[in-house]
KEFI-170576 format. One record per residue (C-alpha): residue number from 1; residue in three letters; x, y, z. Coordinates in steps of 0.25 Angstrom, whole numbers, padded with zeros to 4 digits, always signed. Layout:
<recs>
k; r; xx; yy; zz
NUM; ala; X; Y; Z .
...
</recs>
This chain:
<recs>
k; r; xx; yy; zz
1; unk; +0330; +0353; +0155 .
2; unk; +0332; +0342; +0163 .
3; unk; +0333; +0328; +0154 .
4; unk; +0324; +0322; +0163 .
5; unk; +0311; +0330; +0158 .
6; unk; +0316; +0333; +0144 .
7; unk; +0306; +0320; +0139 .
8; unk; +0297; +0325; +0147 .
9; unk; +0296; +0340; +0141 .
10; unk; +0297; +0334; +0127 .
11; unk; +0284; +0324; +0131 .
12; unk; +0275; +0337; +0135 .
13; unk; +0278; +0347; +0124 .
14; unk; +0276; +0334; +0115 .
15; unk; +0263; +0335; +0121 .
16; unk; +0258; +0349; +0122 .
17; unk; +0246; +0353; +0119 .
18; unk; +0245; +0367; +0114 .
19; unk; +0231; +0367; +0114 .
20; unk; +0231; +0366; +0128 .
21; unk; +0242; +0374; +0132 .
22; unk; +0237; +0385; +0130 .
23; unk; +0224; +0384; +0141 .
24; unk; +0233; +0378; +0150 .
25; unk; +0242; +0389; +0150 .
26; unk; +0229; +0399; +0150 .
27; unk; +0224; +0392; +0163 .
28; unk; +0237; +0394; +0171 .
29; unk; +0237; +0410; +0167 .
30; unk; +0247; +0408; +0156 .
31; unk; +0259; +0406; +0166 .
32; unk; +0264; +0395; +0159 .
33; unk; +0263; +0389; +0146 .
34; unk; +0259; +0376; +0144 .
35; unk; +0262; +0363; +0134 .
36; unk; +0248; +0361; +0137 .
37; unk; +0248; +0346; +0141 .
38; unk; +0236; +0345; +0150 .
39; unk; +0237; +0338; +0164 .
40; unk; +0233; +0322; +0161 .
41; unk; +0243; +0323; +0147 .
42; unk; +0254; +0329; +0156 .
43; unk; +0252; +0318; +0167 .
44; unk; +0253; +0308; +0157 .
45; unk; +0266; +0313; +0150 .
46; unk; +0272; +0315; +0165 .
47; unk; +0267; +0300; +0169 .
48; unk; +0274; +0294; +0154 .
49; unk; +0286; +0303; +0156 .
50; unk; +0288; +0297; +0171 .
51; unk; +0288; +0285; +0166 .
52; unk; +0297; +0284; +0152 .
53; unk; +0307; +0292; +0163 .
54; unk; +0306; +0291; +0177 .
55; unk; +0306; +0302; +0186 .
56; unk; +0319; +0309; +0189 .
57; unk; +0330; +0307; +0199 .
58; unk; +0326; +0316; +0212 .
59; unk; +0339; +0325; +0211 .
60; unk; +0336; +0327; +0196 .
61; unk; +0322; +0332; +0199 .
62; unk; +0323; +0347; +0204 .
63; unk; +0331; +0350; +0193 .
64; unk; +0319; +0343; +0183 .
65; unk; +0308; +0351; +0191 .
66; unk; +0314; +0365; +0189 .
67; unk; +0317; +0361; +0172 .
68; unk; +0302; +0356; +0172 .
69; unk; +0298; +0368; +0181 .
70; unk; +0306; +0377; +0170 .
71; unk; +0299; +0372; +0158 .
72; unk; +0289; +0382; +0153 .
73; unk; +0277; +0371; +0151 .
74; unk; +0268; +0371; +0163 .
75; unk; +0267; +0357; +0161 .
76; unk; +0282; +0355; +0165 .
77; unk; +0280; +0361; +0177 .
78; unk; +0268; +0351; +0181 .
79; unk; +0277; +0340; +0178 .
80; unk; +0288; +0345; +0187 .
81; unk; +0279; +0343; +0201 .
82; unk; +0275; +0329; +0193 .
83; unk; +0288; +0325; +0194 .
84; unk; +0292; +0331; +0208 .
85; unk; +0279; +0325; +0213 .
86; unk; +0286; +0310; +0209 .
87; unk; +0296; +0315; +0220 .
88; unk; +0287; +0318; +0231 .
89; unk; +0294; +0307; +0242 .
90; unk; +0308; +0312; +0236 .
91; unk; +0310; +0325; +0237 .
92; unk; +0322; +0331; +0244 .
93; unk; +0317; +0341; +0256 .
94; unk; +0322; +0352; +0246 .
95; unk; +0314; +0351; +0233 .
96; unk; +0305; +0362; +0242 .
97; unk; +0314; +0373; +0235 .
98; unk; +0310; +0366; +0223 .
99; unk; +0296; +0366; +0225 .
100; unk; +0297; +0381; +0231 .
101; unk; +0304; +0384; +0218 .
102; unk; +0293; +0379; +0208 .
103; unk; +0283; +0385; +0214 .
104; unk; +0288; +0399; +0212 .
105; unk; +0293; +0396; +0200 .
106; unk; +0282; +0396; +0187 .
107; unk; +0270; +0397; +0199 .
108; unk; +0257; +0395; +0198 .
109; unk; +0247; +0386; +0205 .
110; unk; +0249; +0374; +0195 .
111; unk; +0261; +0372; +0201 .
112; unk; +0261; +0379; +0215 .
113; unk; +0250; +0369; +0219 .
114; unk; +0255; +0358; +0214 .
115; unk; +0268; +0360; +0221 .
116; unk; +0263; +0365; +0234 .
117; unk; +0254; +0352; +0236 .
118; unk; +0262; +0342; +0229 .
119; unk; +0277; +0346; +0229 .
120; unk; +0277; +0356; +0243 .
121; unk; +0267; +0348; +0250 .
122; unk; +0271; +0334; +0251 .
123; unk; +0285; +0341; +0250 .
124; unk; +0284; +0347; +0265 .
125; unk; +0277; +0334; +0269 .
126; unk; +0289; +0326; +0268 .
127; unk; +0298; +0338; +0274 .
128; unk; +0290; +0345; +0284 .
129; unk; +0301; +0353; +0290 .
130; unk; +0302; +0361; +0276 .
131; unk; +0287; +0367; +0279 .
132; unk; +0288; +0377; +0289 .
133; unk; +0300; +0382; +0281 .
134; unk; +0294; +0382; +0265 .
135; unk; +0282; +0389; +0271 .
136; unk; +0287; +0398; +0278 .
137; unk; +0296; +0403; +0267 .
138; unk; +0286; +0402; +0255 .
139; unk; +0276; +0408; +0265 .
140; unk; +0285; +0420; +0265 .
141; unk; +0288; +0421; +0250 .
142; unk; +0277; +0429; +0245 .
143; unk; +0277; +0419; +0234 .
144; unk; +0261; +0417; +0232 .
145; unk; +0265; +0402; +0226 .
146; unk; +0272; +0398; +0239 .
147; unk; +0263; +0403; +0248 .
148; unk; +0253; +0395; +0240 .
149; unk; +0261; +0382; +0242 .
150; unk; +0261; +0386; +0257 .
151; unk; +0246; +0385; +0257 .
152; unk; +0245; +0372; +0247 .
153; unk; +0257; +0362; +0251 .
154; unk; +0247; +0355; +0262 .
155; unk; +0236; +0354; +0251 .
156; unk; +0237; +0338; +0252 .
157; unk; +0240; +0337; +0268 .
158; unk; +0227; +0335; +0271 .
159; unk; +0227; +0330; +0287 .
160; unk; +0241; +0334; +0288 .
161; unk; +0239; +0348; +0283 .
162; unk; +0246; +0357; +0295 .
163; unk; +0234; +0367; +0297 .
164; unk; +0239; +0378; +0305 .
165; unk; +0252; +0379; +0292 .
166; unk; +0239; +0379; +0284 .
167; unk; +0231; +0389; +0292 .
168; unk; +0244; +0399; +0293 .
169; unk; +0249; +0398; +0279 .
170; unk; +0232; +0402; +0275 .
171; unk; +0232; +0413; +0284 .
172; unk; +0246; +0419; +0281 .
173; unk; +0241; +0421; +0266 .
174; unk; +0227; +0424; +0269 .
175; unk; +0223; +0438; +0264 .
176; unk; +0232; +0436; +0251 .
177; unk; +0227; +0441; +0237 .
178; unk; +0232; +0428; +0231 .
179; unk; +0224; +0420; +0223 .
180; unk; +0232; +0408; +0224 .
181; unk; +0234; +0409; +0240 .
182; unk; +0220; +0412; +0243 .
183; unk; +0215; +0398; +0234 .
184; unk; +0227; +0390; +0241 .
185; unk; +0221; +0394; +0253 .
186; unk; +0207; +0389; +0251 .
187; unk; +0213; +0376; +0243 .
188; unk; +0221; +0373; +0254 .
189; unk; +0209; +0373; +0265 .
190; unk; +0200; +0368; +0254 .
191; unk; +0209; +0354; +0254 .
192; unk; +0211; +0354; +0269 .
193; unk; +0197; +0356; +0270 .
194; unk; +0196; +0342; +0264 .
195; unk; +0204; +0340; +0276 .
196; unk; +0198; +0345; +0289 .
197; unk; +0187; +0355; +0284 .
198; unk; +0184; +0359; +0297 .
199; unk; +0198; +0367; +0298 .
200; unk; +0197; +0372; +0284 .
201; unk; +0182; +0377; +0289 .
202; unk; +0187; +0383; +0301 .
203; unk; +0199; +0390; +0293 .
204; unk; +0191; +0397; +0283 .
205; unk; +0181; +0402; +0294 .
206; unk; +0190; +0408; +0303 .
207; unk; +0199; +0414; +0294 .
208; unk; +0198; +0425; +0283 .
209; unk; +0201; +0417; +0270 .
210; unk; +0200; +0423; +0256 .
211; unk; +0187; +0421; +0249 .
212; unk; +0194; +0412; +0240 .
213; unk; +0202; +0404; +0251 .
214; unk; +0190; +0402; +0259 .
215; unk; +0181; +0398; +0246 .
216; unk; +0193; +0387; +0243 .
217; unk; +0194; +0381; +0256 .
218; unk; +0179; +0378; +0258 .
219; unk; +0177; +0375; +0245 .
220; unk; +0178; +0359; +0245 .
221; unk; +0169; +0361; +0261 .
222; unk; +0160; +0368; +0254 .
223; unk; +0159; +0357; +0243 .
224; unk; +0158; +0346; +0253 .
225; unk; +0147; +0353; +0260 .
226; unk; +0155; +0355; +0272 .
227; unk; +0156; +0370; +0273 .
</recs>
């Protein structure tokens, strides 16, 4: 384990809460254990441990990611992307393998969302010429979480949200079975609905979405009163 994040571990399990542990792990399907340190606590810790050590040097911070990411605490993972968010303007054109590595790795939407938007997203912002690439590729991996983050890095574009790369990557995994692609597929038009909903509007109706897609992406319209 790398020194860096040894006070760190021992803060946390200092801190568990075995009460809670347990419905926290119960929520997430019982994929992961939990210390049980809900999200405001763990927030604090994080914010009193930056500040007693100061984040890391850059070069030490892939090798940090993948202890924390290796740690069996679900809580250690939420911290990882804590600490590569911190980095966001830093990041050499390369962390994408780390980012492709974590979401394959321990998978599930806690972290899969959280790195598609936060990590990926602003990731291919600053490095545009990696898209076409990581998409393609991810695209074709069969891998249900990468495709996910296919769907979900432009979750915070808004006006600069490439439609027709949207519409695509929608229609190539439309008719899948998938639970977790069919809701990534309404939540990414529900939040570009916020957008432009006329395009969101005339998406759903001239295409054949799944029930649950299509429920997603009119959902905040429909609450607006729009649809």
């Amino acid at each position: 384990m790398h020194s860096y994040i040894k006070p760190l571990v021992k803060s946390f399990k200092a801190n568990a809460n075995p009460a809670n542990a347990e419905p926290m792990a119960k929520y997430m399907k019982n994929l992961f254990p939990y210390l049980g340190i809900k999200t405001p606590k763990r927030k604090e810790l994080f914010k009193d441990f930056i500040k007693e050590n100061g984040l890391p040097k850059i070069t030490e911070l892939k090798q940090i990611t993948l202890d924390l990411w290796d740690l069996p605490e679900r809580e250690f993972q939420y911290v990882a992307m804590g600490i590569l968010r911190k980095f966001t303007k830093k990041w050499d054109e390369d962390f994408i393998e780390l980012f492709e590595q974590l979401i394959v790795t321990k998978s599930w939407w806690d972290s899969v969302d959280g790195i598609a938007s936060w990590l990926v997203g602003e990731h291919l912002k600053r490095f545009p010429h990696l898209r076409d690439k990581y998409i393609d590729k991810w695209m074709k991996s069969g891998n249900m979480w990468l495709q996910r983050t296919c769907l979900l890095f432009q979750l915070s574009y808004k006006e600069n949200t490439d439609e027709m790369l949207m519409g695509s990557i929608i229609m190539s995994l439309n008719g899948s079975k998938e639970f977790f692609i069919n809701k990534a597929i309404g939540w990414i038009l529900r939040e570009y609905s916020k957008t432009d909903a006329q395009f969101v509007i005339n998406f759903v109706e001239n295409n054949e979405l799944a029930n649950l897609s299509k429920r997603e992406a009119l959902k905040w319209l429909k609450n607006q009163g729009k649809v």
